[in-house]
Backbone as XML, in Angstrom:
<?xml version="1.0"?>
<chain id="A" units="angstrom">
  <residue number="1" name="UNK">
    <atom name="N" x="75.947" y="100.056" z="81.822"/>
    <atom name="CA" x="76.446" y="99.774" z="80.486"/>
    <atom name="C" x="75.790" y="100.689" z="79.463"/>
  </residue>
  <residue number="2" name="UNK">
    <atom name="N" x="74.413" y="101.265" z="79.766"/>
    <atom name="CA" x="73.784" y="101.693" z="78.526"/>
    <atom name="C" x="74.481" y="103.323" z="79.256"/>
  </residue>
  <residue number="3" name="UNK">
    <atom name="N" x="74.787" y="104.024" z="79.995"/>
    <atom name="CA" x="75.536" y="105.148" z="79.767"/>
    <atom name="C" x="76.737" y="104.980" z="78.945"/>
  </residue>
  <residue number="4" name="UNK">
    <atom name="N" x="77.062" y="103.683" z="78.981"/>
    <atom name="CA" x="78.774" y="103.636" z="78.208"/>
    <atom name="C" x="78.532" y="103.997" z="76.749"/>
  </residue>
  <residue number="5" name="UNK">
    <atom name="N" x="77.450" y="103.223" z="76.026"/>
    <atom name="CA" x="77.337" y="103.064" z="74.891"/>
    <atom name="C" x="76.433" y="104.634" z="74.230"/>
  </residue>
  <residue number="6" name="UNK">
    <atom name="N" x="76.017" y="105.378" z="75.684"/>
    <atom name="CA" x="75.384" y="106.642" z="74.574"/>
    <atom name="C" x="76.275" y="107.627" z="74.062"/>
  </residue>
  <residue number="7" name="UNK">
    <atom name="N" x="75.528" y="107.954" z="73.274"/>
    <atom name="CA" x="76.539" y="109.229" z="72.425"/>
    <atom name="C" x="77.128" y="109.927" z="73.559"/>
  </residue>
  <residue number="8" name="UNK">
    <atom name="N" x="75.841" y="110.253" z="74.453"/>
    <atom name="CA" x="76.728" y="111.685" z="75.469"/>
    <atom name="C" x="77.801" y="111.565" z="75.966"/>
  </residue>
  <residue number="9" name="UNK">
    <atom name="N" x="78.227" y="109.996" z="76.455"/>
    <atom name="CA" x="79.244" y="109.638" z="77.776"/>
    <atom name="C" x="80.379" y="110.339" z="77.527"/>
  </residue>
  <residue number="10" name="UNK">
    <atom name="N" x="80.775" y="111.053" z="78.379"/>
    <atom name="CA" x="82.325" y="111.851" z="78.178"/>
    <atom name="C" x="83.419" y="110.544" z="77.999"/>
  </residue>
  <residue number="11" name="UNK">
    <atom name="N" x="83.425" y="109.591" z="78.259"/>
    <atom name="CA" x="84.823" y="108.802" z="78.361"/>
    <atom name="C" x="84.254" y="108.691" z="76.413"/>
  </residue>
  <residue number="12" name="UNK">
    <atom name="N" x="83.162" y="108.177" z="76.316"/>
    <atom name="CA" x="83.117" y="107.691" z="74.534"/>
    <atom name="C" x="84.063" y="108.935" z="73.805"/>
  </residue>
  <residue number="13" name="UNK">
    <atom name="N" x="83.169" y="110.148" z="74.347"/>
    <atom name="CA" x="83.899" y="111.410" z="73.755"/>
    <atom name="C" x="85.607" y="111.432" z="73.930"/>
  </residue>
  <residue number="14" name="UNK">
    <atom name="N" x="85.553" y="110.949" z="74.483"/>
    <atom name="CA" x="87.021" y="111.207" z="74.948"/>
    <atom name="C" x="88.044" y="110.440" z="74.084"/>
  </residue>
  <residue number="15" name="UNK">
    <atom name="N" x="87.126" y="109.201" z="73.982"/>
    <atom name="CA" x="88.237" y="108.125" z="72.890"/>
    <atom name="C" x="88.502" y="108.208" z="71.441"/>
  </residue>
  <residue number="16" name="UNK">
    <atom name="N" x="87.319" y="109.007" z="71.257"/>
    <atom name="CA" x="86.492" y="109.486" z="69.809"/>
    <atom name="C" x="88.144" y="110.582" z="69.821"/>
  </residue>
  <residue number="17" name="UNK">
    <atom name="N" x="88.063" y="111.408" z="70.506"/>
    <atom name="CA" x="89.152" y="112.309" z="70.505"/>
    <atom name="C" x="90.627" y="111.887" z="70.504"/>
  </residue>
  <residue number="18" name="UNK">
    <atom name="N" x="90.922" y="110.787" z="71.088"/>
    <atom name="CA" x="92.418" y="109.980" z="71.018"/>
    <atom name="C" x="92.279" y="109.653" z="69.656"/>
  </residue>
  <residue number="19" name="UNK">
    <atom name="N" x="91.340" y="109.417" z="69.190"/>
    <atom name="CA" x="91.870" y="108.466" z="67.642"/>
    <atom name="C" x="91.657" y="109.519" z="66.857"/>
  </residue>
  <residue number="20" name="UNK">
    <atom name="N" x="91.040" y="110.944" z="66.783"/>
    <atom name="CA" x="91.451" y="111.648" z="65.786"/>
    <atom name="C" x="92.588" y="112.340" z="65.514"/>
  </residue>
  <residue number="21" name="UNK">
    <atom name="N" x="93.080" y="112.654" z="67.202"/>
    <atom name="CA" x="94.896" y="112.979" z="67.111"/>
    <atom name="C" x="95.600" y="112.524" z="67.350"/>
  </residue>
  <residue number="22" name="UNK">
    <atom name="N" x="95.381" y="110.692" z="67.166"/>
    <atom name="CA" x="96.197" y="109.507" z="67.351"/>
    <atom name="C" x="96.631" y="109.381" z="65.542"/>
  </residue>
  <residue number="23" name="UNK">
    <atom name="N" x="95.204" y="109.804" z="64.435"/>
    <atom name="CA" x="94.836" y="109.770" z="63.297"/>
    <atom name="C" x="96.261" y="110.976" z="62.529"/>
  </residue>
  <residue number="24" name="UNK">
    <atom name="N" x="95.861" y="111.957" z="62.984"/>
    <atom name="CA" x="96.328" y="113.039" z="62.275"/>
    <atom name="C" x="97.345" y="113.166" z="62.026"/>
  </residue>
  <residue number="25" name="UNK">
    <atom name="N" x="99.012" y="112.581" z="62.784"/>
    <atom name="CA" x="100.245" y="112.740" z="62.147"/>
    <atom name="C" x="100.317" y="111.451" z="60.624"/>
  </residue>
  <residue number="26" name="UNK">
    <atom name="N" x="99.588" y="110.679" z="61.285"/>
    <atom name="CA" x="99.516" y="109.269" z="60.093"/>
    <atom name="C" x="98.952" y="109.645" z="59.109"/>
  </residue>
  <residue number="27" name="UNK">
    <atom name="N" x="98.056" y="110.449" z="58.834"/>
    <atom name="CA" x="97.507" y="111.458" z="57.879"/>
    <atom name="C" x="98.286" y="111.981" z="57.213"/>
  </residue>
  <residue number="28" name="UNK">
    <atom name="N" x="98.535" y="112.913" z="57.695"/>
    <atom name="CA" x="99.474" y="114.477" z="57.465"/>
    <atom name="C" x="100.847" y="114.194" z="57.069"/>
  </residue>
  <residue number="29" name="UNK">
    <atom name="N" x="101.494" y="113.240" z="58.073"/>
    <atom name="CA" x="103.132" y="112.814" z="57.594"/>
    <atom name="C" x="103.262" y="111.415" z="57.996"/>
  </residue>
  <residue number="30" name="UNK">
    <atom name="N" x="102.973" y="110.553" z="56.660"/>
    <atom name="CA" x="102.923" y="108.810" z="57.198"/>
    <atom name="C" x="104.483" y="108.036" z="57.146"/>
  </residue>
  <residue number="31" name="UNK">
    <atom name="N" x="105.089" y="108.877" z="56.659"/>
    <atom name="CA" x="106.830" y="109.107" z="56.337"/>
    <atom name="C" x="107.160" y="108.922" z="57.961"/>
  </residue>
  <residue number="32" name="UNK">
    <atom name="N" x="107.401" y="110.085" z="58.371"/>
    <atom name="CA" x="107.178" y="110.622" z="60.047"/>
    <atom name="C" x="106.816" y="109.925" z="60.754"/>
  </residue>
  <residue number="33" name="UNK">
    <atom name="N" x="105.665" y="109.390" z="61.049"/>
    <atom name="CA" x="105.284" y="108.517" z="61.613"/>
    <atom name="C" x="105.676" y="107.521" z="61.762"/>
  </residue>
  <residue number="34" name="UNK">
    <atom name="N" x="105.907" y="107.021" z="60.408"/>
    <atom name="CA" x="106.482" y="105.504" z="60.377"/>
    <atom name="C" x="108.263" y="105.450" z="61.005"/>
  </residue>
  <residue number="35" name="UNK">
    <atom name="N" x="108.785" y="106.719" z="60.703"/>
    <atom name="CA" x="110.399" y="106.403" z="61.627"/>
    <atom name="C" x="109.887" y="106.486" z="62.899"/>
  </residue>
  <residue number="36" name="UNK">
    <atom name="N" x="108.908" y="107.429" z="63.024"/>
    <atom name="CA" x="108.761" y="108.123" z="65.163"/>
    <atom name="C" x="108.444" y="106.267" z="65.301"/>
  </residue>
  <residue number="37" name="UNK">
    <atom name="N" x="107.805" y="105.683" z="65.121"/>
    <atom name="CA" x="107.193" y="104.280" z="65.124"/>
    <atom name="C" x="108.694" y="103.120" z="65.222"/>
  </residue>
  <residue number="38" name="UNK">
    <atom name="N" x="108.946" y="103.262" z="64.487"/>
    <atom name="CA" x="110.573" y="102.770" z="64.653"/>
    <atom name="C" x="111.656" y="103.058" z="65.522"/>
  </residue>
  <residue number="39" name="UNK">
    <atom name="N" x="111.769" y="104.212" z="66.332"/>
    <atom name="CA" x="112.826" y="104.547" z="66.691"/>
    <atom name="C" x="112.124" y="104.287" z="68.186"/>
  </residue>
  <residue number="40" name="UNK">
    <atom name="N" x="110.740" y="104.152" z="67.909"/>
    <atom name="CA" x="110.151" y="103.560" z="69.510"/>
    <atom name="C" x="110.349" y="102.770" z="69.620"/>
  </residue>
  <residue number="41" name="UNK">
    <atom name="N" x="109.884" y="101.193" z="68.411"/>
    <atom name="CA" x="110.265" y="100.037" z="68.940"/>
    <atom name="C" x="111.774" y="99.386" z="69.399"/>
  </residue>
  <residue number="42" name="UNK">
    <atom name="N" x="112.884" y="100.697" z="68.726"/>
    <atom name="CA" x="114.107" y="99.953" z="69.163"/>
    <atom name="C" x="114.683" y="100.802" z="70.650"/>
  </residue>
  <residue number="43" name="UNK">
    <atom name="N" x="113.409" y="101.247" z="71.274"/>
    <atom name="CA" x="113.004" y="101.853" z="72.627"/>
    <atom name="C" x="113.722" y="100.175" z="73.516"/>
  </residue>
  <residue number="44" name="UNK">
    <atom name="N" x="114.410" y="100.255" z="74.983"/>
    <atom name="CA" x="114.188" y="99.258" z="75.933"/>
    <atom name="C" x="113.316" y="99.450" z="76.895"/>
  </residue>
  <residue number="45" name="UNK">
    <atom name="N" x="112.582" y="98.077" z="76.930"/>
    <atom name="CA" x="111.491" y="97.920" z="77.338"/>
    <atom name="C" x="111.226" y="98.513" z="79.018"/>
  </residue>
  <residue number="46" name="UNK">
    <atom name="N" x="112.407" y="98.780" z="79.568"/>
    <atom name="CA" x="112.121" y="99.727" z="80.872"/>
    <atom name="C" x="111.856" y="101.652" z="80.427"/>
  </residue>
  <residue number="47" name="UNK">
    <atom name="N" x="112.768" y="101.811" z="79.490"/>
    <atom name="CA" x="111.971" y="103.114" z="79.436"/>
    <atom name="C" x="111.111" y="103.328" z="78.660"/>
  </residue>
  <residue number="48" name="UNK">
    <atom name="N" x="110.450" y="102.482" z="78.346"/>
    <atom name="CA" x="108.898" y="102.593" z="77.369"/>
    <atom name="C" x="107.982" y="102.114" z="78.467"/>
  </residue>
  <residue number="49" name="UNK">
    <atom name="N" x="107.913" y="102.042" z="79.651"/>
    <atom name="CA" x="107.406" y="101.512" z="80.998"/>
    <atom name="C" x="107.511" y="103.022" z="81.996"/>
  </residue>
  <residue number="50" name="UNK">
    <atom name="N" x="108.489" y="103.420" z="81.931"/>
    <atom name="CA" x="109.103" y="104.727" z="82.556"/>
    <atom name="C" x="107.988" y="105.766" z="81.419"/>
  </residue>
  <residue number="51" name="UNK">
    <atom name="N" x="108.360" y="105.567" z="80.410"/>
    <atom name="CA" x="107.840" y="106.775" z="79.358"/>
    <atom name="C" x="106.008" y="106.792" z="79.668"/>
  </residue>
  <residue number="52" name="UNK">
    <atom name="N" x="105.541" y="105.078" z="79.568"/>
    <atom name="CA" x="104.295" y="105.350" z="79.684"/>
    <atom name="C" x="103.790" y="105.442" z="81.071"/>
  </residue>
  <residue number="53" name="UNK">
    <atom name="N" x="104.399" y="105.751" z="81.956"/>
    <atom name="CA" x="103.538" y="105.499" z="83.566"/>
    <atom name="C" x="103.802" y="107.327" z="83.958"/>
  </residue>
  <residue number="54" name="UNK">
    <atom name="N" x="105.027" y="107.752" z="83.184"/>
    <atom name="CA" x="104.988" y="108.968" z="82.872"/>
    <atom name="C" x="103.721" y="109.552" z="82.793"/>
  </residue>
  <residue number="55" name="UNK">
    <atom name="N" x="103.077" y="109.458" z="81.405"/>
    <atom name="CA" x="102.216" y="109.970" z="80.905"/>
    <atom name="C" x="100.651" y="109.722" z="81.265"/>
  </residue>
  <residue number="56" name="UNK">
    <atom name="N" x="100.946" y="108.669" z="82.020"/>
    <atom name="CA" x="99.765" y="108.352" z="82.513"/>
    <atom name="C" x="99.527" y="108.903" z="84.202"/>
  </residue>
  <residue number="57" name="UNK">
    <atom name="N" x="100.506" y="109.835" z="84.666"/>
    <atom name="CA" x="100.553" y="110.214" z="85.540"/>
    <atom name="C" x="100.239" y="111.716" z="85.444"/>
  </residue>
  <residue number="58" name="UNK">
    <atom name="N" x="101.215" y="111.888" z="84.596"/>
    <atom name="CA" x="100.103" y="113.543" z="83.598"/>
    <atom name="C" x="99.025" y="113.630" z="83.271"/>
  </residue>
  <residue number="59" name="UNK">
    <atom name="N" x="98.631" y="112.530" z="83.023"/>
    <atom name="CA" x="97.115" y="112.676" z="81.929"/>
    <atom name="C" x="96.369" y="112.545" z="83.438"/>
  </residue>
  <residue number="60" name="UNK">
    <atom name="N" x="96.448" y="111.980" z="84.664"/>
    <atom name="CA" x="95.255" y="111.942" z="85.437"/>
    <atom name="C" x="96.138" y="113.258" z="86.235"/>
  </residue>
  <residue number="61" name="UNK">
    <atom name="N" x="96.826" y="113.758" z="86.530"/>
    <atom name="CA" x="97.264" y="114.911" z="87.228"/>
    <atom name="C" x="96.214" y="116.177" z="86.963"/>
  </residue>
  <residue number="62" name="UNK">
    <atom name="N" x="96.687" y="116.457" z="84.716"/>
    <atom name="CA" x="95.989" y="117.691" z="84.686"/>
    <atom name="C" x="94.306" y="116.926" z="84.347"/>
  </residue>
  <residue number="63" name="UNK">
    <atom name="N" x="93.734" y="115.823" z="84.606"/>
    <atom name="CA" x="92.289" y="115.617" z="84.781"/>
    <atom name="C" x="91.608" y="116.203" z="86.213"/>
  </residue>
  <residue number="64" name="UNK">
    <atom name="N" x="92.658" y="115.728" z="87.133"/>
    <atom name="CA" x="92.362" y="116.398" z="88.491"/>
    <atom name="C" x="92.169" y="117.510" z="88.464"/>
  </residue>
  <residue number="65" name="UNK">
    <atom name="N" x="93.265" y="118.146" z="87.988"/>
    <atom name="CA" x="93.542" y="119.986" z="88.313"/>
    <atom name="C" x="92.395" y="120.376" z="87.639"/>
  </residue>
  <residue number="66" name="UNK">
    <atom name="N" x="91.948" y="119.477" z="86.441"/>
    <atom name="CA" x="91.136" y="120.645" z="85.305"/>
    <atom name="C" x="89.418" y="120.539" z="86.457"/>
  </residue>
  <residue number="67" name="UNK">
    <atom name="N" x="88.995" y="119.187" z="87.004"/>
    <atom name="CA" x="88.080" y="118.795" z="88.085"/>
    <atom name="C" x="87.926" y="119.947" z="88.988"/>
  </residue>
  <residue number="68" name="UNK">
    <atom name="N" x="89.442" y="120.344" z="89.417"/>
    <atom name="CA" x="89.173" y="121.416" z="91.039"/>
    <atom name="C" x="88.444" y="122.967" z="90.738"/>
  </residue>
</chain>
């Protein structure tokens, strides 16, 4: 637990990093955001399941590749 909570831990770093370019369109264009935000929720709930298992299949793919 006390690796989780130090500054160094790459996963902390890592989350630190989702929320600043999770941050930045809501920033920059909160207009934008707020339709992209809308036009998701009237998303059906199988391809917002499809969309995210998607991406979560990318995100550990190029973690691997970047590992080898």
């Amino acid at each position: 637990m006390d690796a989780l909570l130090n500054g160094g831990s790459v996963l902390i770093k890592a989350l630190c990093l989702v929320l600043v370019i999770e941050g930045i369109p809501l920033f920059l264009a909160p207009g934008r955001a707020r339709r992209a935000a809308l036009q998701v929720a009237r998303l059906d709930s199988r391809l917002l399941r499809i969309i995210g298992l998607a991406l979560m299949v990318l995100g550990a793919g190029l973690l691997l590749l970047m590992r080898s």
